[in-house]
C-alpha distance (Angstrom), angle and dihedral (degrees) to the residues before:
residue distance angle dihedral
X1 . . .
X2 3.50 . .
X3 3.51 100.4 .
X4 4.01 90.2 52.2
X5 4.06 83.9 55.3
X6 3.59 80.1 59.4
X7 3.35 109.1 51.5
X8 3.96 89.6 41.1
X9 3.81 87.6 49.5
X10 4.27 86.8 54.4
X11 3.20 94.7 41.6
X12 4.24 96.8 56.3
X13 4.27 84.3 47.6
X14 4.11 81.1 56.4
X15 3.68 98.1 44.1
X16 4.07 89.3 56.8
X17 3.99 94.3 -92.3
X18 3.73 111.1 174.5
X19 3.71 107.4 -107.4
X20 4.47 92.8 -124.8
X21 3.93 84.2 57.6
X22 4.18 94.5 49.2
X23 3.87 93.5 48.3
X24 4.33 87.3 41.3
X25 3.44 93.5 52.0
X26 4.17 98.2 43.8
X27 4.14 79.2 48.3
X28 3.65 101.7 46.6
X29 4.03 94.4 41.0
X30 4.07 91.8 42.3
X31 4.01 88.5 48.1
X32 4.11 86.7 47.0
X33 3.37 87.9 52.6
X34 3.62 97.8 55.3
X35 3.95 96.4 47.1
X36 3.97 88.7 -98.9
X37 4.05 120.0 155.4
X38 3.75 98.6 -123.5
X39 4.12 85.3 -140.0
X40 3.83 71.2 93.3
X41 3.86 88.1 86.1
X42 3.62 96.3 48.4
X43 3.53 92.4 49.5
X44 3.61 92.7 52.6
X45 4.01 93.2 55.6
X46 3.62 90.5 48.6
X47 3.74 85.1 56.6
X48 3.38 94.0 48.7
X49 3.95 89.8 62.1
X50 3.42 100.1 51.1
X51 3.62 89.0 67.1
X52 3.48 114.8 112.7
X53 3.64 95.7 -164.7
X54 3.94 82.4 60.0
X55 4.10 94.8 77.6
X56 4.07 96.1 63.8
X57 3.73 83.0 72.2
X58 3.57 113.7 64.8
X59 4.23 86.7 31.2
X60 3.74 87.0 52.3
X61 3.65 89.9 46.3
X62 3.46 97.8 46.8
X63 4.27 91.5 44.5
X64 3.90 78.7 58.2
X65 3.44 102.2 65.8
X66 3.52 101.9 38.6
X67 3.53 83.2 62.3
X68 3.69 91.1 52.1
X69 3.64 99.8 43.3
X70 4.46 88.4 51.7
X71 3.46 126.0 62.0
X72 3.68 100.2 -100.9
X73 3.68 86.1 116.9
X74 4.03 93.8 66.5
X75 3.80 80.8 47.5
X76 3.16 105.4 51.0
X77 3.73 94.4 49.8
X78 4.02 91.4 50.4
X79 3.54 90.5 62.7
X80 3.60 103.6 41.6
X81 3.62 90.9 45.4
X82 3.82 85.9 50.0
X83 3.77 90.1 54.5
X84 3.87 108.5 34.5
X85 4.04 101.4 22.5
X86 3.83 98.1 78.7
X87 4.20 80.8 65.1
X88 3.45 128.4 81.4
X89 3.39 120.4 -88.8
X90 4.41 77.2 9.7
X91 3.25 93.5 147.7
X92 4.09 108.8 46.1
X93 4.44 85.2 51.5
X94 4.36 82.3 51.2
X95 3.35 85.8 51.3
X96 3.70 96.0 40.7
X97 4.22 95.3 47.4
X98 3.83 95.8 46.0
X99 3.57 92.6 44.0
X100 3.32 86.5 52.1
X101 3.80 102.0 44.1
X102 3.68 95.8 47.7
X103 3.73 91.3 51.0
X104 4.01 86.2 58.0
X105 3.63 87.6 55.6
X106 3.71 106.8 43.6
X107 3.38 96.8 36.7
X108 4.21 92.7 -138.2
X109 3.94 130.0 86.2
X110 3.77 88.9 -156.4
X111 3.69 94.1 66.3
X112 3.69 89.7 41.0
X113 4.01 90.0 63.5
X114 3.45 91.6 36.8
X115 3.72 93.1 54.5
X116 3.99 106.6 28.3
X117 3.86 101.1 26.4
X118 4.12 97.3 70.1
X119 3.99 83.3 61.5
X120 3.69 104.7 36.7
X121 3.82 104.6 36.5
X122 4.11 86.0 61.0
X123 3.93 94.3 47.2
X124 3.48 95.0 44.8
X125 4.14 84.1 57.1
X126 3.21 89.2 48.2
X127 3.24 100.2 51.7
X128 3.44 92.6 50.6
X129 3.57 112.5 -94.8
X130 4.01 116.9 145.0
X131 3.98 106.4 -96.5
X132 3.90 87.5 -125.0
X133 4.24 92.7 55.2
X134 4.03 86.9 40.4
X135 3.63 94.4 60.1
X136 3.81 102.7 36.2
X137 3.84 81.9 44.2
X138 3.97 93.4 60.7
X139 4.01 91.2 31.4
X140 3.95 82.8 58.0
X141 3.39 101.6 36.2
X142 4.45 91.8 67.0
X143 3.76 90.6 71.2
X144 3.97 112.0 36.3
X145 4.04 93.5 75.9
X146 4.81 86.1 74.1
X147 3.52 81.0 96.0
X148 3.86 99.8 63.9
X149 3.38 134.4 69.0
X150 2.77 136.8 -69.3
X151 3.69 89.4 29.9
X152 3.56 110.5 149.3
X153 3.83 91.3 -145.9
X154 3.90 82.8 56.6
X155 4.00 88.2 56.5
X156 3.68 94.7 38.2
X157 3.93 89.1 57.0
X158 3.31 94.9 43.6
X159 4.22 89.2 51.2
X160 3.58 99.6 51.8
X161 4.23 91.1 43.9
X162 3.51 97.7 57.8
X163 4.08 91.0 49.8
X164 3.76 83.5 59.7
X165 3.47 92.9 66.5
X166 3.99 98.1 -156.9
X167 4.02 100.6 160.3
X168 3.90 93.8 -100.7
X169 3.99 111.5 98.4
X170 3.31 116.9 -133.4
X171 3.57 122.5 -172.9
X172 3.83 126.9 -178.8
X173 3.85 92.6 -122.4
X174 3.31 87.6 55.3
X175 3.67 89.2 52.9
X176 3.67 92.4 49.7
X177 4.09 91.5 61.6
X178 3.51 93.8 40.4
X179 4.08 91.1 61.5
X180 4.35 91.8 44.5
X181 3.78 90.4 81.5
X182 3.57 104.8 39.0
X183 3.49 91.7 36.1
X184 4.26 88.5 56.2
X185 3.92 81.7 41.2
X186 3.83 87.1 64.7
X187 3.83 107.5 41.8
X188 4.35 86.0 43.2
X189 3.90 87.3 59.3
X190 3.40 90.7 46.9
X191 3.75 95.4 44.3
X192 3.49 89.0 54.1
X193 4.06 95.3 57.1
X194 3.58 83.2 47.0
X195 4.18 92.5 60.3
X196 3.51 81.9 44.5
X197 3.57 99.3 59.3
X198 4.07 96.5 38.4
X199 3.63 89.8 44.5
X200 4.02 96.0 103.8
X201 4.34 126.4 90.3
X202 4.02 89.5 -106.5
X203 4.15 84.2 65.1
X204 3.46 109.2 106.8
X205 3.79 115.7 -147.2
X206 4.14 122.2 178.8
X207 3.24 130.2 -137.1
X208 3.49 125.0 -105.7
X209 4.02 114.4 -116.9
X210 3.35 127.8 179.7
X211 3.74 98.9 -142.6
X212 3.23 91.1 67.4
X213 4.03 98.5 41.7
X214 3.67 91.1 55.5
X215 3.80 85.8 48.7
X216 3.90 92.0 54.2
X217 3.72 92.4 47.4
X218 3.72 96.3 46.2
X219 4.18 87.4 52.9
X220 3.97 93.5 44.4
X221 3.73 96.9 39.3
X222 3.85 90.6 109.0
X223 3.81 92.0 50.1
X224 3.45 94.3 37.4
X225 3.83 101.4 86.9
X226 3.85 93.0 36.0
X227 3.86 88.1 116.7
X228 3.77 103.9 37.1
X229 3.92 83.6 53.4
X230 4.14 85.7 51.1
X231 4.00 104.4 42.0
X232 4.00 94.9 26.6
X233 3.65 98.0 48.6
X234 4.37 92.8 52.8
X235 3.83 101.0 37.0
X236 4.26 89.4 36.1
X237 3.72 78.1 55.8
X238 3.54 94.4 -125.1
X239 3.91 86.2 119.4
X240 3.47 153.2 51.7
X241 3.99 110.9 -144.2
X242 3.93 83.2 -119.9
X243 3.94 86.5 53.9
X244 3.33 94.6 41.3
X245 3.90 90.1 59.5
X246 3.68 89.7 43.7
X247 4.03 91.0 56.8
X248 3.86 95.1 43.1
X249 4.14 85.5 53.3
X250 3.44 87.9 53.2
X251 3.98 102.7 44.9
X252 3.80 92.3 47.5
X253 3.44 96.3 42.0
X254 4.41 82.5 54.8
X255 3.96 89.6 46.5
X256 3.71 106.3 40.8
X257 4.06 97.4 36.4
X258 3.88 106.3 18.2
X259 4.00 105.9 37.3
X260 4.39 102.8 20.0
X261 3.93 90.0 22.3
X262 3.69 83.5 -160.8
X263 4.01 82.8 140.2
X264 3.93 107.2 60.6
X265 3.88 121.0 -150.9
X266 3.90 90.3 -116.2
X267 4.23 87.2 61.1
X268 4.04 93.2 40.3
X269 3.74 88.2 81.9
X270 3.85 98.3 44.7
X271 4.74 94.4 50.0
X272 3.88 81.0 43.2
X273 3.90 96.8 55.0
X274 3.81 84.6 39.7
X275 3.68 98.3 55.7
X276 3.83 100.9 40.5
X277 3.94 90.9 48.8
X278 4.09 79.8 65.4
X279 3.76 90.0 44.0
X280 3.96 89.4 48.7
X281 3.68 95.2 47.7
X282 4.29 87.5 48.2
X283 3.57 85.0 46.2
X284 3.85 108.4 58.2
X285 4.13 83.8 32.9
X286 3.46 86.2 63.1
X287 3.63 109.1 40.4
X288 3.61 83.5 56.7
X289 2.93 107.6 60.0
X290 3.67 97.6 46.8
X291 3.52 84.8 65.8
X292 3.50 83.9 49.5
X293 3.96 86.9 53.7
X294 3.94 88.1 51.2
X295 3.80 87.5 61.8
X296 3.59 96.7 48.0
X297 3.73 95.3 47.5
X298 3.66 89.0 47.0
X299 4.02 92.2 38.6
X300 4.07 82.0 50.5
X301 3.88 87.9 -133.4
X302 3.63 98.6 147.6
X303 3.73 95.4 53.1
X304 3.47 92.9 52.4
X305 3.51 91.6 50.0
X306 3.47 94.6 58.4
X307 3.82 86.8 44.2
X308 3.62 87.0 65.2
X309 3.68 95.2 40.0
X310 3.55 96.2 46.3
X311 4.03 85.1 56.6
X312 3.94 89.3 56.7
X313 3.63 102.4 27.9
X314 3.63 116.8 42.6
X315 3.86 105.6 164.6
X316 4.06 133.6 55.1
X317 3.52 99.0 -125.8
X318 3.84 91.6 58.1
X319 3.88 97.3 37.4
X320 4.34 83.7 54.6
X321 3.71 92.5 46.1
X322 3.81 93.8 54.1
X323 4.48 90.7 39.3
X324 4.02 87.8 57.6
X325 4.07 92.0 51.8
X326 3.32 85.7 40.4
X327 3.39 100.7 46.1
X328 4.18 92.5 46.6
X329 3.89 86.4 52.7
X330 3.97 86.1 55.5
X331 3.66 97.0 51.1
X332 3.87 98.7 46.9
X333 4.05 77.5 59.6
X334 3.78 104.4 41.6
X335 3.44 143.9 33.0
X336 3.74 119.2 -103.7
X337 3.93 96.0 -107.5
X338 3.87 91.0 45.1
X339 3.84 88.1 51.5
X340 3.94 93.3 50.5
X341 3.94 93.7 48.6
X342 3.37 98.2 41.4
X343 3.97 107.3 32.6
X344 3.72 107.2 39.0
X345 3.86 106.8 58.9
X346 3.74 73.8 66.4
X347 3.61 108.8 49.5
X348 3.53 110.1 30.6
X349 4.24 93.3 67.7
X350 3.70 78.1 51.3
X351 3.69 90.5 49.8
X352 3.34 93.6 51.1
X353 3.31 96.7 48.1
X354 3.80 95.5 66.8
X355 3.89 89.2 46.2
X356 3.79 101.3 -95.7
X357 3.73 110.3 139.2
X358 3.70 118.3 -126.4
X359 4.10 94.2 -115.2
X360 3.49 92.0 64.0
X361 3.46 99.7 48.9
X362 3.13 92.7 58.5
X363 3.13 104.9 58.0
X364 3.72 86.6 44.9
X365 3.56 86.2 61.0
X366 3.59 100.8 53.3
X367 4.01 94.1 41.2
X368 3.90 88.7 61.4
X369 4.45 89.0 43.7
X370 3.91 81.8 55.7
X371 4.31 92.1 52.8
X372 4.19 82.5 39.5
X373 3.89 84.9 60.8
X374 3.71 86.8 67.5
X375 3.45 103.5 42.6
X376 3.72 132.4 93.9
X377 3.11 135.4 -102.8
X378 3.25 93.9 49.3
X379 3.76 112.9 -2.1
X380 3.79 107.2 158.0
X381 3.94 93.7 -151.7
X382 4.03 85.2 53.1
X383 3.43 97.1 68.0
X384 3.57 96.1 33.6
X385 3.31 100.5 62.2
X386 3.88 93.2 32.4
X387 3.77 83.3 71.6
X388 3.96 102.7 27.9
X389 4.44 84.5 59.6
X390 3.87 99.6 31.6
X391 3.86 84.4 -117.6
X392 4.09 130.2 148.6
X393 3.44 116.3 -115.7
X394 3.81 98.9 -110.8
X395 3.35 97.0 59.2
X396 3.94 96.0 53.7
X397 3.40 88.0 46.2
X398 4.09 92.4 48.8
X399 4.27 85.3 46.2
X400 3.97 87.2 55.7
X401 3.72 103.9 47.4
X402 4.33 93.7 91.3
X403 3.58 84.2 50.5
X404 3.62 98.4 50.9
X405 3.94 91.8 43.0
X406 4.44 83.8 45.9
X407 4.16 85.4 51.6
X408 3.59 103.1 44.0
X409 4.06 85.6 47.8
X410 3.99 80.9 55.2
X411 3.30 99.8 49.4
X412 4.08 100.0 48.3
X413 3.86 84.2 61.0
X414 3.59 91.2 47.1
X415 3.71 87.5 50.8
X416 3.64 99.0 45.7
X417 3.68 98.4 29.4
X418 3.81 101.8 66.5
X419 3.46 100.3 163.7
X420 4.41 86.1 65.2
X421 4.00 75.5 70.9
X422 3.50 109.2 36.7
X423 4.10 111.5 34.8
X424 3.70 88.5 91.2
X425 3.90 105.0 48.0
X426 4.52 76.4 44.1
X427 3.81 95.7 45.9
């Protein structure tokens, strides 16, 4: 019987199934099964909104793409070109940092290279970066900002943790430090390939002027102290994370639409139906599969999971090394939010289990989504940037490999380093 549920189950993913309706139906025929009222379901979606944690996402979201849709982009690259371009290898770190920041903020590497990589991937040639490094730089680039907040994969993480209730708090601030030093880790590593490539006499490097950096900083002054506002106002104390996302809404919304009006009132209503359709789809993923977690807590599948493990596997080091292939293998297949719902109810008791604490996986987690952005058969930054350049797929692949080898060097310290993760949610 079961194994019929399967193959049904497999074969609705392969006939184009949306992914809430897999994960309800394995829930609602597994809690049939077992003699469970399926009001179970309901009840679980009504928890899910009574979270307060739950509102920094669609504000978050929504702060993301005004951002997008405006030309803080162009602005943010001014300055930081201003700033860091007179330096060698300037360039590749501006690249690198706004890359990086805007992913934090829009939650999406896609709309990162979309939006960044028609200005930088020209500069960077011009500047003279090899064509090859330029493009894997700004392929790369869209995914290495998961690690900062606001990221909603950060918050997402942190959501479906705390409903597993496994004894080890973890708190979305906490999350948010924990991914400021690994996430630095990553764009210095980087940085330093990117000296390494500019480092020859044909390198072109600009002088600073001041002219012009008083210009930049007079232009970005409204974006400017976007993520002072963000990180000082929750770890000051100030603000909730939920309140936080409420006041970042609210100050971008005044800068990009009230003071630049670079966002008119007849587009408002088209980036806000864009931005909650992602924050539905997220939504219903999610309160599935926590009733999906229900039935695995109550089915007792993670234990005996890490029963069997434990039989196999019976030191940390070797358990990690075998979650980070695993965990690449699962993001070439899935996207990032898929992976989170469906993947770490059943890790994380492992996790735990061998002594890693919660925090640190999950920044584990999202370091190896980032590589799984790159990776084929179904890296999302791939195809994006296949289409955004008018390039074949080999040869973005072929311009990301250093990259890949630079990240997966990152992310085996991260893994066996945990104190890069955990120092600040200690101190």
């Amino acid at each position: 019987m079961l194994i019929v549920i399967g193959i049904l189950l497999i074969t609705m993913v392969l006939l184009g199934a949306p992914l809430f309706a897999v994960i309800a139906a394995s829930v609602m025929v597994n809690f049939a099964l077992d003699g469970v009222d399926l009001t179970v379901v309901i009840i679980e979606v009504y928890r899910l909104a009574e979270m307060p944690i739950l509102l920094a996402i669609p504000l978050f979201t929504f702060a993301g793409y005004l951002l997008a849709e405006s030309n803080a982009p162009k602005r943010l690259v001014r300055i930081t070109n201003v700033f860091f371009g007179w330096m060698p290898g300037g360039l590749a770190m501006v690249a690198l940092v706004i890359c990086a920041m805007f992913t934090a903020f829009t939650g999406a590497s896609g709309v990162t290279i979309v939006a960044l990589g028609g200005m930088l991937y020209p500069a960077l040639k011009q500047a003279g970066y090899p064509e090859r490094f330029s493009l894997g730089l700004v392929t790369t680039s869209g995914s290495i900002g998961l690690l900062f907040a606001p990221s909603l994969p950060l918050i997402l993480y942190g959501v479906v943790a705390q409903q597993l209730n496994i004894g080890v708090p973890v708190s979305i601030s906490d999350l948010f430090l924990a991914g400021i030093l690994p996430g630095l880790l990553i764009i210095g590593m980087l940085s330093v390939y990117g000296l390494w490539q500019n480092r020859g006499p044909q390198a072109g490097h600009q002088p600073f002027n001041w002219r012009e950096a008083l210009a930049s900083v007079r232009e970005a002054m409204w974006e400017l102290p976007l993520p002072f506002i963000v990180l000082g106002g929750i770890y000051s104390g100030y603000f909730a994370v939920s309140e936080a996302a409420a006041v970042t809404a609210i100050y971008v919304f005044i800068v990009e639409v009230l003071i630049h009006r670079e966002i008119t009132w007849t587009n408002l209503p088209k980036i806000m139906r864009e931005s909650m359709v992602l924050v539905g789809a997220i939504l219903i993923v999610l309160s599935m599969s926590l009733a999906s977690t229900n039935y695995l807590l109550d089915a007792e599948i993670p234990a005996r999971l890490f029963s069997f493990i434990r039989s196999h596997v019976d030191n940390a080091f070797t358990f990690l090394l075998l979650l980070n292939i695993f965990l690449l293998m699962l993001g070439m297949m899935l996207d990032i939010f898929s992976a989170l719902v469906i993947v770490v109810p059943l890790i994380l008791p492992i996790a735990v289990g061998y002594g890693i604490h919660p925090v640190h996986l999950g920044i584990i987690f999202l370091a190896n989504m980032e590589i799984a952005y790159l990776m084929p058969p179904m890296g999302m930054n791939l195809f994006i940037s296949m289409f955004r350049f008018d390039r074949p797929m080999l040869e973005i692949f072929r311009a990301v490999l250093p990259f890949v080898a630079i990240l997966l060097t990152a992310v085996l310290i991260i893994t066996y380093w945990p104190a890069l993760s955990l120092v600040l949610i200690k101190g």
